[in-house]
C-alpha positions in Angstrom: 38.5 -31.8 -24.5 37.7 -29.1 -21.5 36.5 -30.7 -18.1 34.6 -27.9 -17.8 32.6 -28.4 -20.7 31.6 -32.0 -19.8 30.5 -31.3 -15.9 28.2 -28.9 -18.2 27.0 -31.4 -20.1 26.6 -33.8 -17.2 24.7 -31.4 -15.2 22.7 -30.6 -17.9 22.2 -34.4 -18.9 21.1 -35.1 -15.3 19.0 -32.3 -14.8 17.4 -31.7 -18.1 17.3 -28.3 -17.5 20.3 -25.9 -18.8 18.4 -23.2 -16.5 18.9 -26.0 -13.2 22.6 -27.3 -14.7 23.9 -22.6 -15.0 22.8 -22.2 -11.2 24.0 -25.2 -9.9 27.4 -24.5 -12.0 26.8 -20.8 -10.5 27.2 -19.8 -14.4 25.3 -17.8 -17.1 23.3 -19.8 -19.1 24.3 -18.7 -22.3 28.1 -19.9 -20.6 26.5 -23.3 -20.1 25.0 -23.7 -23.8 28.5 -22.4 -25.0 30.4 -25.1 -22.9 27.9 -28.0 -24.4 29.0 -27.2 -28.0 32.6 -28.3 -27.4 31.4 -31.9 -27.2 29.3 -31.4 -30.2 32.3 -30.5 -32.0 32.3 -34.3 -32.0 29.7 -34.4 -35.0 26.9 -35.3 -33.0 23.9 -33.3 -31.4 23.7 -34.0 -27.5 20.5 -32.5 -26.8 16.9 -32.2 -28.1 14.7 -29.6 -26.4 11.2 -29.7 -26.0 8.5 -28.4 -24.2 9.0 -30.4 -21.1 12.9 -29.9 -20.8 16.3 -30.9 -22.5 16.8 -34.7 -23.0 19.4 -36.8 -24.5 20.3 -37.7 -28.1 20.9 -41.2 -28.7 24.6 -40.0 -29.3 24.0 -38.5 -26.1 23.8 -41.1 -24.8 26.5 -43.0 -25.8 28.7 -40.2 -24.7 27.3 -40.3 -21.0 29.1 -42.6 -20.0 32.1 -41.8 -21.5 32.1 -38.1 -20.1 31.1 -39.2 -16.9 34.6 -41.3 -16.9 36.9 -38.7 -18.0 35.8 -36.3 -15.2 35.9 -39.4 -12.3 39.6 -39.9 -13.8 40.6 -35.9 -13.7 39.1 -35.2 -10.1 41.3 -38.4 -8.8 43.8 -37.4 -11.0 44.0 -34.2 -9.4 43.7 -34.9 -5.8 46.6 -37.5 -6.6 49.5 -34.8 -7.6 47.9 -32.3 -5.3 50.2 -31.2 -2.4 48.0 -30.5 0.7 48.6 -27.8 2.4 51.8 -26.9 4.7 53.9 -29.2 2.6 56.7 -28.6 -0.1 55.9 -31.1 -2.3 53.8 -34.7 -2.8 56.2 -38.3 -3.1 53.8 -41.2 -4.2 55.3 -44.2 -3.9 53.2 -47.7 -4.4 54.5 -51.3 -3.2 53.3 -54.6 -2.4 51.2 -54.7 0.4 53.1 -57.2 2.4 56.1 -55.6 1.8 54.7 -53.4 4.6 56.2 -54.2 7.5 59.5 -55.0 6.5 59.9 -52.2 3.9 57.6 -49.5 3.7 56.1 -48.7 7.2 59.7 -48.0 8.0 60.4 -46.0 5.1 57.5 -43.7 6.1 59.2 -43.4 9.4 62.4 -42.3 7.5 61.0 -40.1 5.3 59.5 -38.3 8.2 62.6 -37.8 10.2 64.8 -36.6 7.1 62.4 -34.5 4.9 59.2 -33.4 7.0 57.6 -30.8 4.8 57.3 -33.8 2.4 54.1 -35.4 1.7 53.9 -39.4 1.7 50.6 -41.1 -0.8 50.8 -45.1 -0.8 49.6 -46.7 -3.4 48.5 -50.4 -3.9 48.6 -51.1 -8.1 49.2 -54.3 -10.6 52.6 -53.5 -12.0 52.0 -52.5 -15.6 49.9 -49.7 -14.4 52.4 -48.7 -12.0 55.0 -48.1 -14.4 52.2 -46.4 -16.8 51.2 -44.1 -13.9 55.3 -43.9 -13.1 55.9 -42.8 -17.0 52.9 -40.4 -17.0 54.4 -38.4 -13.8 52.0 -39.6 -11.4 54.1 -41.8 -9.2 57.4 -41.4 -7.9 58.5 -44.4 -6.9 57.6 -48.3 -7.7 58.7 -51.4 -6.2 57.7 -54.7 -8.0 59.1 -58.5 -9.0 57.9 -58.0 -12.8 59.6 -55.1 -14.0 58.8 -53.8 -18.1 61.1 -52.0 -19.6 59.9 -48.1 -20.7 62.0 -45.2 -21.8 62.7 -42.8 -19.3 62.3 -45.1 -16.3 65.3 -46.7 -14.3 65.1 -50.1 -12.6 67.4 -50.8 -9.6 67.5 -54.4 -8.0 66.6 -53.6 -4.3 66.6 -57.2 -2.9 66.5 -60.8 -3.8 63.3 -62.9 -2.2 62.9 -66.6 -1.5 60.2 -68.2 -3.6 59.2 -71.0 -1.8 56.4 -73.6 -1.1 54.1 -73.9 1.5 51.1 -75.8 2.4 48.2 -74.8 4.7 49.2 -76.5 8.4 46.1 -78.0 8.3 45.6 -80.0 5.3 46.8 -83.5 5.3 46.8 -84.1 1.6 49.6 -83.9 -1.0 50.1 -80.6 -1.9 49.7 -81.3 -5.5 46.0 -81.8 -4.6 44.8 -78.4 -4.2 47.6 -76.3 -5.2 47.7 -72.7 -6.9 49.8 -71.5 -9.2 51.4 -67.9 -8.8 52.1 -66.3 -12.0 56.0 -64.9 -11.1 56.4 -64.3 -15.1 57.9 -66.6 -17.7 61.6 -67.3 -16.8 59.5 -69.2 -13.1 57.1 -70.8 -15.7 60.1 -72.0 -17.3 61.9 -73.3 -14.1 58.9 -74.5 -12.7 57.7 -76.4 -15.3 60.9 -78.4 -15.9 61.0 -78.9 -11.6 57.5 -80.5 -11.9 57.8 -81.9 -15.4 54.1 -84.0 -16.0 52.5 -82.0 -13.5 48.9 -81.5 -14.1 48.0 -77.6 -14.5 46.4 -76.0 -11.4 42.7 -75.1 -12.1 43.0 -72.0 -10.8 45.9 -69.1 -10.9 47.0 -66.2 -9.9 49.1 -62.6 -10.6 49.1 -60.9 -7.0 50.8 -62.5 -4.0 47.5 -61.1 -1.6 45.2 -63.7 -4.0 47.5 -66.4 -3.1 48.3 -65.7 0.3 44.1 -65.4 1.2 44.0 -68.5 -1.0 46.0 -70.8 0.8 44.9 -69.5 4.1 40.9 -69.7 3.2 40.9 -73.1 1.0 43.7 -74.7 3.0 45.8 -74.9 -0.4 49.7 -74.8 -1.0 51.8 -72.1 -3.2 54.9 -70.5 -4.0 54.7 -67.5 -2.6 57.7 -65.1 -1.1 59.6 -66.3 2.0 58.9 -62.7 3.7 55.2 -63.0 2.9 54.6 -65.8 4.3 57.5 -66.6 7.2 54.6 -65.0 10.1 52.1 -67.8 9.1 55.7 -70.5 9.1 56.3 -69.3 12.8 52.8 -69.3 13.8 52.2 -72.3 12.3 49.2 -71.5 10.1 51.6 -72.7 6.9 54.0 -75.0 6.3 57.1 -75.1 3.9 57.0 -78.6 1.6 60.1 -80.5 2.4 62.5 -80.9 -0.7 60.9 -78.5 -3.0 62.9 -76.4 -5.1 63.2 -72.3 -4.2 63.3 -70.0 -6.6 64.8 -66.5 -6.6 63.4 -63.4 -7.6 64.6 -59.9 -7.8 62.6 -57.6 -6.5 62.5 -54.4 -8.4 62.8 -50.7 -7.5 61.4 -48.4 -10.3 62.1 -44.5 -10.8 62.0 -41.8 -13.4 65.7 -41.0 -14.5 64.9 -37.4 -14.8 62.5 -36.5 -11.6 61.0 -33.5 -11.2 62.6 -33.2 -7.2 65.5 -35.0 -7.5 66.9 -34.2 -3.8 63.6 -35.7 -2.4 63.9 -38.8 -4.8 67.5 -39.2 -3.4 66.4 -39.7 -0.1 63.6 -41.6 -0.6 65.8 -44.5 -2.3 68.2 -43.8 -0.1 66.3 -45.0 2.7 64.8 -48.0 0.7 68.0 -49.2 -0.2 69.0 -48.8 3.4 65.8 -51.3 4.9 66.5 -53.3 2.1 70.3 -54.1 2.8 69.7 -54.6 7.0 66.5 -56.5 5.7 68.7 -58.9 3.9 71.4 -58.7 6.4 69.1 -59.9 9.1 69.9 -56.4 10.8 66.5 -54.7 10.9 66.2 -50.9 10.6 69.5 -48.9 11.2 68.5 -45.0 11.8 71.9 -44.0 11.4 72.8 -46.1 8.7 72.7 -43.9 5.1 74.8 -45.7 3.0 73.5 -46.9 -0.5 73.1 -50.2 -0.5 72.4 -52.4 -3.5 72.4 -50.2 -7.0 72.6 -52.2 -9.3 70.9 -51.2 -12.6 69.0 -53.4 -15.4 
């Protein structure tokens, strides 16, 4: 269905006038009555008019909100792939938020100094969309710990994180007594269930490390959450890591198309993350010079 042909409708719908909806569109009026009979190749009459105006059908109705969606999602739609002006192309890349300073503020800086006419988006997304957005072209890059499989994407480990638990500094009692469960996917269920075999089930849950992370720090709770997300609060001794619990490892994922549209562009870009990601795991920090590959292993 044309986007044109529901901002008619919309304008029309909101207006009740198809005289008001042509000049605001800047259009001919008979263009703007053409344009609503796209949707009512649907079945379905939109419109009744009368002598006071143009107002809704019941199916009208129901279709308001539906038209009103599909336009929100093609205007953000096409301001995402946009390039703005003076630059070559647009590289989107989305990771986890706390993943920030170790990973991507210095991949920005990299990206900067090797391809300058390139334009950088960050995005913030739950993983399954990610890779849906990755498939449909509008992403370039995803970094993740829960990585599903899809045609036509490649997943590359990029570094191994410390699961472990910590308690908020502040609260005296066993951990087990306000504790929230992070969801890290079935194989940590698995190892986490037979670790704390009896355990009672946490009341609450949760998918994003950002829920837990606030969690423990606004309800004085304890977690598993990643080492690196959480070794700032260890030092400044907001948090706390439990004695004698078990750590986990997890992978954490990079995600790409295997056939990219720029693939030079691409190229660097993982280059650098795999750089950041080795001296991260090294201990090392950012190397500018250092271009070498790092970790490529594939799933």
């Amino acid at each position: 269905m044309d986007t044109e042909n529901l901002r008619s409708f919309l304008e029309v719908a909101t207006h009740g006038s198809f005289t008001v909806a042509a000049s605001r569109l800047n259009l001919a009026q008979s263009t703007v009555s053409a344009r609503i009979r796209g949707p009512e190749q649907l079945g379905r009459r939109l419109f009744v008019r009368d002598r006071d105006g143009v107002t809704l059908t019941p199916a009208g109705r129901q279709f308001l909100p539906h038209a009103s969606s599909i336009t929100r999602t093609w205007e953000q739609s096409r301001q995402d792939i946009a390039v703005p002006d003076g630059y070559e192309t647009l590289l989107r890349l989305t990771a986890p938020a706390y993943l920030w300073d170790r990973i991507t503020s210095p991949w920005v800086e990299w990206m900067r100094a090797r391809r300058p006419n390139v334009a950088l988006r960050l995005e913030g997304s739950f993983p399954d969309l990610a890779i849906d957005q990755l498939a449909e072209g509008l992403l370039d890059i995803c970094i993740l710990y829960l990585p599903r499989p899809h045609p036509g994407i490649v997943y590359e480990t990029l570094a191994v994180d410390q699961i472990v638990l910590v308690q908020h500094a502040a609260q005296t009692k066993p951990w087990t007594e306000n504790y929230i469960l992070m969801d890290w996917g079935l194989e940590f269920r698995i190892e986490h269930d037979r670790a704390f075999a009896g355990m009672v089930k946490p009341a609450i849950s949760a998918g994003l490390v950002f829920i837990g992370l606030q969690h423990v720090l606004s309800q004085q709770a304890a977690a598993y959450l990643p080492l690196s997300a959480v070794s700032t609060y260890i030092e400044r001794g907001e948090m706390r890591r439990i004695d004698n619990a078990p750590v986990f490892q997890r992978p954490i994922y990079l995600a790409y198309p295997s056939n990219p549209a720029s693939s030079d562009v691409l190229d660097v870009a993982l280059t650098g993350l795999r750089t950041l990601a080795r001296g991260w795991a090294e201990g090392q920090g950012f190397s500018e010079g250092d271009r070498s590959l790092g970790m490529t292993g594939r799933m």
